[in-house]
KOLMI-858806 format. One line per 10 residues: their letters; for each residue z, x negated, y negated of N, C-alpha, C. Coordinates in Angstrom, 2 decimals, always signed. Layout:
BEGIN
a) Z/X/Y/Z/X/Y/Z/X/Y; ...
//
This chain:
BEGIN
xxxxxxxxxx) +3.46/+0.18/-25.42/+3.20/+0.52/-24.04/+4.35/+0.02/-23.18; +4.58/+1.15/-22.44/+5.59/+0.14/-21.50/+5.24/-0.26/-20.46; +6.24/-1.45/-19.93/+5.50/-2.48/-19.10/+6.00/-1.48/-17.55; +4.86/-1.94/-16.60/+5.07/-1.33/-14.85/+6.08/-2.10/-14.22; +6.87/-1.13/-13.93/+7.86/-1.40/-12.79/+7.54/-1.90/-11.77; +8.01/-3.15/-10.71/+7.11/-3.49/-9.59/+8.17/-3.45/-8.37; +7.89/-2.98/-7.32/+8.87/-3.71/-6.39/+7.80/-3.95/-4.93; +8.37/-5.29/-4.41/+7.81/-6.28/-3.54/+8.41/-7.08/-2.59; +7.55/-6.98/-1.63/+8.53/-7.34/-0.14/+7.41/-8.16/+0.38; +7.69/-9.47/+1.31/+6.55/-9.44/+2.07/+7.46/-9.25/+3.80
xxxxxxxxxx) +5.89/-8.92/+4.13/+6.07/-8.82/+5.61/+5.25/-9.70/+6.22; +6.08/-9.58/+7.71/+5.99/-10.59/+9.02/+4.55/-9.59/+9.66; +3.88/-10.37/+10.07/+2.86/-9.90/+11.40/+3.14/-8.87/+12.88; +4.27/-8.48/+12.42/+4.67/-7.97/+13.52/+5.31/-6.24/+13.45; +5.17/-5.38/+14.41/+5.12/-3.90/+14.30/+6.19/-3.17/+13.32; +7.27/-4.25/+13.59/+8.31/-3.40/+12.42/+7.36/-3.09/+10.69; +6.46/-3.67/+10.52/+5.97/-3.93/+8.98/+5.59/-2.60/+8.56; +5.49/-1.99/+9.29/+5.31/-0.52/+9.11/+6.15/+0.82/+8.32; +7.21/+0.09/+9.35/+8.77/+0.68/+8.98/+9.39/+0.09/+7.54; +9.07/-1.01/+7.51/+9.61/-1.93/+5.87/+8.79/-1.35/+4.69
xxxxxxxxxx) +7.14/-1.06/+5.19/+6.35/-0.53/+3.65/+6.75/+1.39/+3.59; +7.20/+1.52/+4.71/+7.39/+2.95/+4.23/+8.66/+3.02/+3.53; +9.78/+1.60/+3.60/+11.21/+2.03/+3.43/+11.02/+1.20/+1.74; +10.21/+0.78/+1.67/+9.59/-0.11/+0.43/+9.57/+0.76/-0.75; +8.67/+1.86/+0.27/+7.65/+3.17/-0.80/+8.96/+4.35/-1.19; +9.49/+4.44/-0.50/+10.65/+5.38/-0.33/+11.69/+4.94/-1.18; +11.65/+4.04/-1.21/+12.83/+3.34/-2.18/+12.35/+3.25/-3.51; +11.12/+2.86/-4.04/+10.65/+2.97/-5.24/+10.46/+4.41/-5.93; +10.30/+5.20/-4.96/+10.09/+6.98/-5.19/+11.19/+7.30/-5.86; +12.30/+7.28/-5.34/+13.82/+7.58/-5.42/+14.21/+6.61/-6.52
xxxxxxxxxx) +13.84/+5.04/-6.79/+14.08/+4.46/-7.92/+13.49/+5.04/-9.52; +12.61/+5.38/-9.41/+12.01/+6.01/-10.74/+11.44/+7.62/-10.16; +12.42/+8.04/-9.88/+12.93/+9.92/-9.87/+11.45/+10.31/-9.68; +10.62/+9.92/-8.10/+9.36/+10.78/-8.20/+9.28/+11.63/-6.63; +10.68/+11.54/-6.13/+10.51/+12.37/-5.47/+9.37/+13.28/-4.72; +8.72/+13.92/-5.29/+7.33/+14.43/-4.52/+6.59/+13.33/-4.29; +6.66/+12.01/-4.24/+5.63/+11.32/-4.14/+6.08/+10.48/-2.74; +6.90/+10.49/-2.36/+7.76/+9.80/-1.57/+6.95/+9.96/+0.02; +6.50/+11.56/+0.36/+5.81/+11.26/+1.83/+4.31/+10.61/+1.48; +3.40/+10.80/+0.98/+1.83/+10.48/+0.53/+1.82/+8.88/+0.09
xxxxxxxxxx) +3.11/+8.47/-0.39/+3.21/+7.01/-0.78/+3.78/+5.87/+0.11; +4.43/+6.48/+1.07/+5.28/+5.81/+2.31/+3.81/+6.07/+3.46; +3.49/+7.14/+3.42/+2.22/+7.15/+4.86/+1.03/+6.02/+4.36; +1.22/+6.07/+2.70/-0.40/+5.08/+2.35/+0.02/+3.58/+2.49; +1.60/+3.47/+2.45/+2.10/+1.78/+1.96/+2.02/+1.45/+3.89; +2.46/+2.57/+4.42/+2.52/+1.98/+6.06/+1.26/+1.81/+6.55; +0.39/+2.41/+6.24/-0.91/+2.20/+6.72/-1.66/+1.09/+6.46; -1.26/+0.67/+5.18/-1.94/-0.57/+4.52/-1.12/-1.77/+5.43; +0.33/-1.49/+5.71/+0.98/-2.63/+6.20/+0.42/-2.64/+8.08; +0.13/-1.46/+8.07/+0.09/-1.62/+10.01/-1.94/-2.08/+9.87
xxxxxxxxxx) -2.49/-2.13/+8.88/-4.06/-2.50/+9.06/-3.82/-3.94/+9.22; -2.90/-4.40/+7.95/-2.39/-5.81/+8.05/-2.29/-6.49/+9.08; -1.15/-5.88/+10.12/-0.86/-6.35/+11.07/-1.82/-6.56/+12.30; -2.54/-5.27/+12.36/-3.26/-5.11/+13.25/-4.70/-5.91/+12.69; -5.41/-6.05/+11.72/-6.41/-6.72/+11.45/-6.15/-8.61/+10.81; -5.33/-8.59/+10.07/-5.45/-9.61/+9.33/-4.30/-10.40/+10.31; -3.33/-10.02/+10.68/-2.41/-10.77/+11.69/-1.51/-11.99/+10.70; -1.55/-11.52/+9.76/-0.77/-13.08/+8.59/+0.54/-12.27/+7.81; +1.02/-12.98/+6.99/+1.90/-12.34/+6.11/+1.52/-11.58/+5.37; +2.09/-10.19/+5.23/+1.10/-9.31/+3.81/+2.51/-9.35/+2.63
xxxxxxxxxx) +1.77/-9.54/+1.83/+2.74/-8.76/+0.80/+2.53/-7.59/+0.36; +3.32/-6.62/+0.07/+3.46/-5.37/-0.28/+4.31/-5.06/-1.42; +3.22/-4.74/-2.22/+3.77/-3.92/-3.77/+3.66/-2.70/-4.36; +4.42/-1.95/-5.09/+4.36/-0.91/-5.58/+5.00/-1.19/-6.86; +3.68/-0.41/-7.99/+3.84/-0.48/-9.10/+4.35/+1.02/-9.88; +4.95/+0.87/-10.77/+5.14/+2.06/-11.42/+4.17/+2.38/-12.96; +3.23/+2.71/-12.99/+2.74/+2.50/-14.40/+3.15/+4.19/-15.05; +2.86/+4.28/-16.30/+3.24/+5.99/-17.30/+2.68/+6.63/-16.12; +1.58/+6.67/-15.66/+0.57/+8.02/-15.00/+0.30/+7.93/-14.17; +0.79/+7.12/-13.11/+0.49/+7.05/-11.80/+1.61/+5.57/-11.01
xxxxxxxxxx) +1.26/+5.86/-9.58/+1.64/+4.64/-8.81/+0.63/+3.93/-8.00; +0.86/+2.66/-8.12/-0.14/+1.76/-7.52/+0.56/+0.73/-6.16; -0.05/+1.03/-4.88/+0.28/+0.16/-3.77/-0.59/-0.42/-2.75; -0.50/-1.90/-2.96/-1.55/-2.65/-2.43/-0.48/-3.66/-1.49; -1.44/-3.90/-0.67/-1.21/-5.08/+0.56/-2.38/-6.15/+0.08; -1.72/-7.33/+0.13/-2.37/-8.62/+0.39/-2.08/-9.37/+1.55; -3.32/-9.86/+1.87/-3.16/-10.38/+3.68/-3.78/-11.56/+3.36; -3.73/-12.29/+4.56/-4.43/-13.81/+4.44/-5.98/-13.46/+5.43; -6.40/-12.63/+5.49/-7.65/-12.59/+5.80/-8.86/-11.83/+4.67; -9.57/-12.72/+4.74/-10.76/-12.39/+3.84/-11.93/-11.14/+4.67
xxxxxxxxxx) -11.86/-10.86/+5.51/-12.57/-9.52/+6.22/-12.19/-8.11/+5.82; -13.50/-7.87/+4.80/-13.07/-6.30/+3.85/-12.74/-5.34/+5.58; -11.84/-4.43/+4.56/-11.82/-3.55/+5.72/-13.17/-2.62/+5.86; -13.64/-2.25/+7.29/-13.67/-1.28/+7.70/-14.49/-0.04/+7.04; -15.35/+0.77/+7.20/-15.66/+2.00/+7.12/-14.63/+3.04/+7.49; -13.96/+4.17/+6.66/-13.27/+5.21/+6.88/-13.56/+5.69/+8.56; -13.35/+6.23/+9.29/-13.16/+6.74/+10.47/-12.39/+8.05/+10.60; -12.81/+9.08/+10.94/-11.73/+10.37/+10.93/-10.64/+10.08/+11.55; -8.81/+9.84/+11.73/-7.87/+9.40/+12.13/-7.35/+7.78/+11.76; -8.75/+7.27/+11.05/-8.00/+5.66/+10.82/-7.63/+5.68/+9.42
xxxxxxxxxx) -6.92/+4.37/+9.26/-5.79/+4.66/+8.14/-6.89/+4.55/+6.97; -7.99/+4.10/+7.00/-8.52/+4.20/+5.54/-9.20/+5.09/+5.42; -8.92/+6.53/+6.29/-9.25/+7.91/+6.22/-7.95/+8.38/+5.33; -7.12/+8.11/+5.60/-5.56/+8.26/+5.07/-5.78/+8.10/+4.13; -6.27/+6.87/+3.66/-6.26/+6.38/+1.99/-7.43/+7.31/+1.62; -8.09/+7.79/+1.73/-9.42/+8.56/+1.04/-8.43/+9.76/+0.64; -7.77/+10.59/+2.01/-7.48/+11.86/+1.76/-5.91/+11.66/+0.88; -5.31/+11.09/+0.71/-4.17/+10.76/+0.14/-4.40/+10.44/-1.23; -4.91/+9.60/-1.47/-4.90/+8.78/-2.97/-6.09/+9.33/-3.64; -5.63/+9.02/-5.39/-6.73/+9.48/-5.95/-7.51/+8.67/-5.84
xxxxxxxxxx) -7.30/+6.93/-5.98/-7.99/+6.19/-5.91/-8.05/+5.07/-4.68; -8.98/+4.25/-4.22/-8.19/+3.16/-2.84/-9.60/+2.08/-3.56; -9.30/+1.31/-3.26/-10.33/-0.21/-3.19/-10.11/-1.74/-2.48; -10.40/-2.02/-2.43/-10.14/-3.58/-2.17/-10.91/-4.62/-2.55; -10.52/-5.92/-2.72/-10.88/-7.00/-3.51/-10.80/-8.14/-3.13; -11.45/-9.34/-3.33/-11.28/-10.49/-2.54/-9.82/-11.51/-3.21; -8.98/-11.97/-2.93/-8.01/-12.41/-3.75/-8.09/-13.89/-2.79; -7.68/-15.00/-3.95/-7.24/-16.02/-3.19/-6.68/-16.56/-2.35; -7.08/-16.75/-0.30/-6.27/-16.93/+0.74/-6.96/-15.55/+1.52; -7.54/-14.80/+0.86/-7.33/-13.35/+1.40/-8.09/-12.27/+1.03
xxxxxxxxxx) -7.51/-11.07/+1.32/-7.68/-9.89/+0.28/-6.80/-9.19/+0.10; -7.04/-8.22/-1.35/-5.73/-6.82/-1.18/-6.56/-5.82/-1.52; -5.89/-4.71/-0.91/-6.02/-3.35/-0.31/-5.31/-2.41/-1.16; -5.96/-1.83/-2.04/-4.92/-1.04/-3.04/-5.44/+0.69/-3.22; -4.27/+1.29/-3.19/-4.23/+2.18/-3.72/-3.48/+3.14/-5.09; -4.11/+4.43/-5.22/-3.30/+4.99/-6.68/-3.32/+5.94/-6.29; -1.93/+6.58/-6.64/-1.47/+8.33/-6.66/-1.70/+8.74/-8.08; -1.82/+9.46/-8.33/-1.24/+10.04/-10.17/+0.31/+10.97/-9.75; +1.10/+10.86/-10.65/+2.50/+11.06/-10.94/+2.79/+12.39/-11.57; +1.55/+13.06/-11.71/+0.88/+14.23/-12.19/+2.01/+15.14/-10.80
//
């Protein structure tokens, strides 16, 4: 099996974080040649980073994984408050209609916020 590619940034609490997870997502697209995946994976990594900002207010880290059959991108924040019910226009409407998969989980300090494309 081969092992997932990862790449990881953290971000500051503040509005640029938006601009860094989309340039995050965009850069990993173009690193392992997935091209079509590049707008649906930059709108889901910014959304996760601007909930961050706007809900959890701490450092998030932001990762994107490369596995055989898909990509995986989650935010970890220092707040333990699950997100939110979907909303028509809010970003974890984004993550429903975007990703095949979205969840979140309680992690130590915090939580993370993850989603999956398939590479399909």
């Amino acid at each position: 099996m081969t092992r997932p590619r990862t790449l990881r940034a953290n971000l500051l609490p503040l509005p640029g974080a938006a601009r860094q997870a989309r340039d995050l997502a965009t850069e990993a697209c173009l690193l392992w040649s997935l091209p079509h995946l590049i707008v649906p994976i930059a709108l889901i990594a910014s959304e996760l980073a601007a909930n961050a900002v706007e809900h959890a207010g701490t450092m998030t880290t932001l990762t994107v994984t490369r596995h055989v059959d898909h990509l995986r991108v989650s935010a970890v924040d220092g707040s333990p408050v699950p997100p939110t019910e979907a909303r028509p226009g809010s970003g974890l409407a984004l993550l429903q209609a975007c990703a095949s998969q979205w969840g979140w989980r309680t992690v130590t300090g915090g939580k993370e916020v993850w989603a999956v494309l398939s590479t399909d």
